[in-house]
Backbone as CSV, one residue per row, in Angstrom:
resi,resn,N_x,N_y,N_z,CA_x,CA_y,CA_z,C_x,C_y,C_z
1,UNK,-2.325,5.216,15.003,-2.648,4.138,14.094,-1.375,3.310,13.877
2,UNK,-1.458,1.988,13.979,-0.396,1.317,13.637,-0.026,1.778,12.026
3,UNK,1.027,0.647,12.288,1.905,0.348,10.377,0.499,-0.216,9.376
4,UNK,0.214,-1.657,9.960,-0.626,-2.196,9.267,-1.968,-1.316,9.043
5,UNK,-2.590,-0.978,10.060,-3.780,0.023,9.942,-3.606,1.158,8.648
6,UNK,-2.059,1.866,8.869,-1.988,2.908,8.072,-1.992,2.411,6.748
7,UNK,-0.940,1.137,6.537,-0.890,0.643,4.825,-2.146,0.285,4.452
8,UNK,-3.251,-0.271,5.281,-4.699,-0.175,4.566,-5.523,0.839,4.556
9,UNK,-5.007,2.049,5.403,-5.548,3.283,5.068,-5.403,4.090,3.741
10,UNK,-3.561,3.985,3.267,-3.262,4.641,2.616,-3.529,4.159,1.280
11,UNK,-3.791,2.546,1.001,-4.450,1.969,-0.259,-6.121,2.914,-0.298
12,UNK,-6.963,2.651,0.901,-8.063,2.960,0.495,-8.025,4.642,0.101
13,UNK,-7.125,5.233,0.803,-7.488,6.846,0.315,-6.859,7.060,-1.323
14,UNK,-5.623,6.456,-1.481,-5.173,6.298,-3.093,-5.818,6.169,-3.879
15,UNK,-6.779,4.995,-3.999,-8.092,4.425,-4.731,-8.947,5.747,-4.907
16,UNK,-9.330,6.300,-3.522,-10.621,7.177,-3.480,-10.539,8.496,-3.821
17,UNK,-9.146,8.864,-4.162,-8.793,10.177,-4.711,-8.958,10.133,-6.136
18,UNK,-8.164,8.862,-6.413,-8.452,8.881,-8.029,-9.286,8.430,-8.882
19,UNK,-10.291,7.495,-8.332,-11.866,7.089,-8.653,-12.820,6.881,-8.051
20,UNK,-13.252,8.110,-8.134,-14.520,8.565,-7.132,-15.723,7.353,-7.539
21,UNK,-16.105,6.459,-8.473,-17.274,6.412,-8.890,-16.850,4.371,-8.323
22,UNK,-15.773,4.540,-7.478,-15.817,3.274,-7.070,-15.446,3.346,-5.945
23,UNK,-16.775,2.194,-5.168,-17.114,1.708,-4.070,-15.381,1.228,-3.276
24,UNK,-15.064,1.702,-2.154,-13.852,0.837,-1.578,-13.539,0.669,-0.189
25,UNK,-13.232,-0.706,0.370,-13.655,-1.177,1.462,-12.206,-2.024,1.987
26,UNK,-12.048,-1.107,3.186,-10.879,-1.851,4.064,-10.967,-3.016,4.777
27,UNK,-11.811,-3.547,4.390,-12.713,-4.739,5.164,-13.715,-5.545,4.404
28,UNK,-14.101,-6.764,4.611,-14.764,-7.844,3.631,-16.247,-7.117,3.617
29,UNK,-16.863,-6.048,3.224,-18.132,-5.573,3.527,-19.357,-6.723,3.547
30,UNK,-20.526,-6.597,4.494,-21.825,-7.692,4.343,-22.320,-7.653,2.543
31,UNK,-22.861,-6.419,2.777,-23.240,-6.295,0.885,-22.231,-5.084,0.328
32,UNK,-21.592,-5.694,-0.668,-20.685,-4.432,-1.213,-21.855,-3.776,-2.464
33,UNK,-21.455,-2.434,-2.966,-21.752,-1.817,-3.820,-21.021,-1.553,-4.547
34,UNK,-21.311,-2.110,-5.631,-20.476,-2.291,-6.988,-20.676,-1.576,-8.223
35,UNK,-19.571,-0.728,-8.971,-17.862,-1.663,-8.885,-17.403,-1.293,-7.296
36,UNK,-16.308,-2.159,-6.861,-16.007,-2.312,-5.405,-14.514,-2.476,-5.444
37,UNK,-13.670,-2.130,-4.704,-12.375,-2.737,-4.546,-12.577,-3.179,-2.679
38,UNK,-12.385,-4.297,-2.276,-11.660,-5.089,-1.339,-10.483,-5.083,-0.771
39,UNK,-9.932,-4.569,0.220,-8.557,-4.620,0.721,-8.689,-5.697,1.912
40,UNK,-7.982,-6.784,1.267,-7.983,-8.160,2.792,-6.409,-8.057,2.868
41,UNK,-5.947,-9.252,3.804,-4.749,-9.085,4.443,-3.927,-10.700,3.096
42,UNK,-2.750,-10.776,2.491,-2.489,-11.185,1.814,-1.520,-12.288,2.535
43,UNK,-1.284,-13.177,1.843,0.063,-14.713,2.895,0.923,-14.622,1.564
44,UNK,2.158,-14.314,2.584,2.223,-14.230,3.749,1.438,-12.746,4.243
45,UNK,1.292,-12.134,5.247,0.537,-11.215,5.657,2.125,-9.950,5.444
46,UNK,2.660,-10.433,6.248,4.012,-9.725,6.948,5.351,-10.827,6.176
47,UNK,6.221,-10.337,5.716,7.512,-11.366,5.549,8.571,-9.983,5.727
48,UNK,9.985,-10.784,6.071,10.660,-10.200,6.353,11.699,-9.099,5.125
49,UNK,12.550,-7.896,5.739,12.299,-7.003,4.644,14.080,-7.320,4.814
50,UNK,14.719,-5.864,4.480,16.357,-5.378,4.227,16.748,-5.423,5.785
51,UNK,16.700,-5.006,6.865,16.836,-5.068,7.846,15.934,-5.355,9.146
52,UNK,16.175,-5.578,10.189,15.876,-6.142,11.624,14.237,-5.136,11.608
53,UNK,14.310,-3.931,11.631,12.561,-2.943,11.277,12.153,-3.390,10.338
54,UNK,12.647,-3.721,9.074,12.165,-3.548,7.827,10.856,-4.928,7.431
55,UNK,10.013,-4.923,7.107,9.275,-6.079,6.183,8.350,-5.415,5.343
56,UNK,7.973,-6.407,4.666,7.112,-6.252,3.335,5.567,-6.695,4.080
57,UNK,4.494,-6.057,3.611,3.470,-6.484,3.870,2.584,-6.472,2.825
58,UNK,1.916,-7.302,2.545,0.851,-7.669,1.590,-0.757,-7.600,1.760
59,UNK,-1.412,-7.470,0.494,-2.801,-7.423,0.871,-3.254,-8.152,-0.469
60,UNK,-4.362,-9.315,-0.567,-4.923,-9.498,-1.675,-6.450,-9.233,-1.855
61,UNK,-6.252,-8.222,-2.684,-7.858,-7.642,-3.266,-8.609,-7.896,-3.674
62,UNK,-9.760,-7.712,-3.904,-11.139,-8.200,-4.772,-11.275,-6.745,-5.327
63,UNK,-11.245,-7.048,-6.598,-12.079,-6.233,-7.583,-13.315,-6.573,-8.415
64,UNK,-14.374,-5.902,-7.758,-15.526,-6.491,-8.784,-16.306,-5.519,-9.312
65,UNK,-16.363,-5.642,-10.524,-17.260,-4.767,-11.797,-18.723,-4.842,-11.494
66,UNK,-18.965,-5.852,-11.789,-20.925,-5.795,-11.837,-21.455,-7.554,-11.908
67,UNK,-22.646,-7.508,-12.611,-22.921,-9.236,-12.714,-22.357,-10.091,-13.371
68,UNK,-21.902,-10.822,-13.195,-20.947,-12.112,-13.656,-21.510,-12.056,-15.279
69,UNK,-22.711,-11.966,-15.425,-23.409,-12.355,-16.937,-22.707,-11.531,-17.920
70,UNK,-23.167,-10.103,-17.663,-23.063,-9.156,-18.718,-21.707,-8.869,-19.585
71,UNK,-21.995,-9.257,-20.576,-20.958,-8.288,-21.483,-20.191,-6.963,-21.185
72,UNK,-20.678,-6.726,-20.842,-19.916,-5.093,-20.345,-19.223,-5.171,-19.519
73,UNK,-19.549,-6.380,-18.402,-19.167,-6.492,-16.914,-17.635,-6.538,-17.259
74,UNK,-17.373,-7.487,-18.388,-15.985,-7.371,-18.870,-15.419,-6.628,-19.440
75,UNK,-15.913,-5.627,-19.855,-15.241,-4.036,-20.342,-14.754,-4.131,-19.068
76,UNK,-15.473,-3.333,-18.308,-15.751,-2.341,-17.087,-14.531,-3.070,-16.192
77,UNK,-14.624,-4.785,-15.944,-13.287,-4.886,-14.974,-12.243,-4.679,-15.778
78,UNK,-11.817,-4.870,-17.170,-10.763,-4.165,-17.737,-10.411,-2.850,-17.521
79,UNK,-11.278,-2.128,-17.683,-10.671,-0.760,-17.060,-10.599,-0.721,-16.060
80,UNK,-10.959,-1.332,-14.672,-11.319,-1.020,-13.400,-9.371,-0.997,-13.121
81,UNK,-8.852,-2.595,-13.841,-8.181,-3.052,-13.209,-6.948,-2.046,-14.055
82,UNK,-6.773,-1.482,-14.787,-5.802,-0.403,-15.427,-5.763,0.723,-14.301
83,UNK,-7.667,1.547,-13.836,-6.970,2.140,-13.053,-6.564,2.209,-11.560
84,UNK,-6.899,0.747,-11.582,-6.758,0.796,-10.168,-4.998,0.659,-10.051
85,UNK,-4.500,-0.037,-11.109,-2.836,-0.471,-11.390,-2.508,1.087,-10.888
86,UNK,-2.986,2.345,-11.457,-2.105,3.796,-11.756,-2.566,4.067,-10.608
87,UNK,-3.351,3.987,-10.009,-3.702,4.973,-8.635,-2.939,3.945,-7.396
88,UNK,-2.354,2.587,-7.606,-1.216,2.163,-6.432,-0.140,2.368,-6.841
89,UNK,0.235,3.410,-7.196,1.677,3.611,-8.344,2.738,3.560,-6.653
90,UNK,1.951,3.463,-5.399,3.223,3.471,-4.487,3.422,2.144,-3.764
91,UNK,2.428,1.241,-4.367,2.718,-0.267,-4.214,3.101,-0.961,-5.615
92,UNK,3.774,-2.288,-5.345,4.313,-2.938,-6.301,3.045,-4.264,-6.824
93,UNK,2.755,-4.159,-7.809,1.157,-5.270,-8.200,2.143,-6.289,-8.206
94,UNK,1.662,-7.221,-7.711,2.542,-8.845,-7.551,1.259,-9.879,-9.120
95,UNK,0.770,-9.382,-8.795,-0.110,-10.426,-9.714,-1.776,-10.113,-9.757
96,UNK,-2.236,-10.295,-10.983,-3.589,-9.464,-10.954,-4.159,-11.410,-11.728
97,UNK,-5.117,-11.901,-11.077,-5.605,-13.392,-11.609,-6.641,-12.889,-12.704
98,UNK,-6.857,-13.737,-13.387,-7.684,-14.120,-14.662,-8.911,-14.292,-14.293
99,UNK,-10.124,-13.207,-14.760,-11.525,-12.866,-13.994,-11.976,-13.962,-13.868
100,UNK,-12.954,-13.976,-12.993,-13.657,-15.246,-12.242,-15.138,-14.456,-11.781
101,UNK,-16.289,-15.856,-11.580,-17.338,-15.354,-11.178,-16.533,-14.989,-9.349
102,UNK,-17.250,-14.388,-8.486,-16.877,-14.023,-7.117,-18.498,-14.267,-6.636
103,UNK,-18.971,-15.118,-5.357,-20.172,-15.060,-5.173,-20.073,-14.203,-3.746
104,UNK,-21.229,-13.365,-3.397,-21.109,-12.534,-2.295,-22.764,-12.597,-2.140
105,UNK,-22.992,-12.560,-0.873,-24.738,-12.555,-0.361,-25.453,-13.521,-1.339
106,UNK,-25.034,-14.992,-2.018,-25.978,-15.314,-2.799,-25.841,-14.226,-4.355
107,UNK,-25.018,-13.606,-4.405,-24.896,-12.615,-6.137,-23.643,-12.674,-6.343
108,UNK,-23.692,-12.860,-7.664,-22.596,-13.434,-8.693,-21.876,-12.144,-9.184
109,UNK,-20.989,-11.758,-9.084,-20.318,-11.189,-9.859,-18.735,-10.853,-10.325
110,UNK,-18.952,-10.664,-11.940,-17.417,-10.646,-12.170,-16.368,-9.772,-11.590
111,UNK,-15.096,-10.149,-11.414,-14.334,-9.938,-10.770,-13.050,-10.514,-11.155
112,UNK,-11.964,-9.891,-10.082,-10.567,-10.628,-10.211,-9.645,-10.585,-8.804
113,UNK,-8.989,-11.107,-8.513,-8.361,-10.940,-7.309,-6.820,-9.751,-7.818
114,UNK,-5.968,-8.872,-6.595,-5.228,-8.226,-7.518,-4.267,-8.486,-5.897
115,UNK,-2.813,-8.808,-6.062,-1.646,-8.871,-4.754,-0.966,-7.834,-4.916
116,UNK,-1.110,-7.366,-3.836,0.141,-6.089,-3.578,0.918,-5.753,-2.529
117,UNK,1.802,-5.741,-3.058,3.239,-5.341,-1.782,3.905,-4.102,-1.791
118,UNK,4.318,-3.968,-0.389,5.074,-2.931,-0.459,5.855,-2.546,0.858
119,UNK,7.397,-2.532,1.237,8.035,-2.558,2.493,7.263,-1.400,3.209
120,UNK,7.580,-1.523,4.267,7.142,-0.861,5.698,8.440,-1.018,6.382
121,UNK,8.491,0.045,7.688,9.161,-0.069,8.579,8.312,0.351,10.034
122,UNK,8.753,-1.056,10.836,8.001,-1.264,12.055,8.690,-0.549,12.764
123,UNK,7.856,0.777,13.582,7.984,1.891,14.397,7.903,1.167,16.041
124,UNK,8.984,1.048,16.383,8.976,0.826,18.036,8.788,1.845,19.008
């Protein structure tokens, strides 16, 4: 498995150890099942790190709770997004945005985008 392959491996198994009761996807899924976390590729994707191996690579996430409408929907991404913060305790959160509807298949739901970084070293 490459670098990149593994850093989106090792987000999705982090997530799935420590909250079982959420949906999580290394890839833009057709219909997600929600709550959901999203791992896409972040820009820059790759930037350069401390040395000639070294860079930082990024990913920006989708986190989504449930239907855009509900009251609760906004509990629920409040906590989503606390634990999803403690279970990347080995990436650095660059910025978590201010919830938004997210539309997917024609369905609305609340959500937030979340950036995360964290160096790598490219194995020749």
């Amino acid at each position: 498995m490459n670098t990149l392959a593994t850093a989106r491996h090792n987000i999705t198994l982090a997530l799935a150890q420590e909250l079982s009761d959420l949906s999580i996807y290394g890839f833009v899924p057709g219909r997600p099942n929600v709550p959901c976390f999203v791992v896409e590729p972040g820009s820059p994707y790759m930037s350069e790190g401390e040395t000639f191996c070294d860079f930082n690579v990024r990913y920006s996430c989708i986190l989504l709770a449930d239907n855009a409408t509900n009251e609760n929907a906004t509990e629920k991404l409040d906590q989503l997004i606390c634990e999803v913060i403690d279970a990347l305790d080995q990436w650095t959160v660059e910025s978590v945005e201010q919830p938004s509807q997210f539309e997917v298949n024609n369905n609305y739901f609340l959500g937030t985008r979340i950036d995360i970084v964290a160096p790598k070293t490219l194995t020749i």
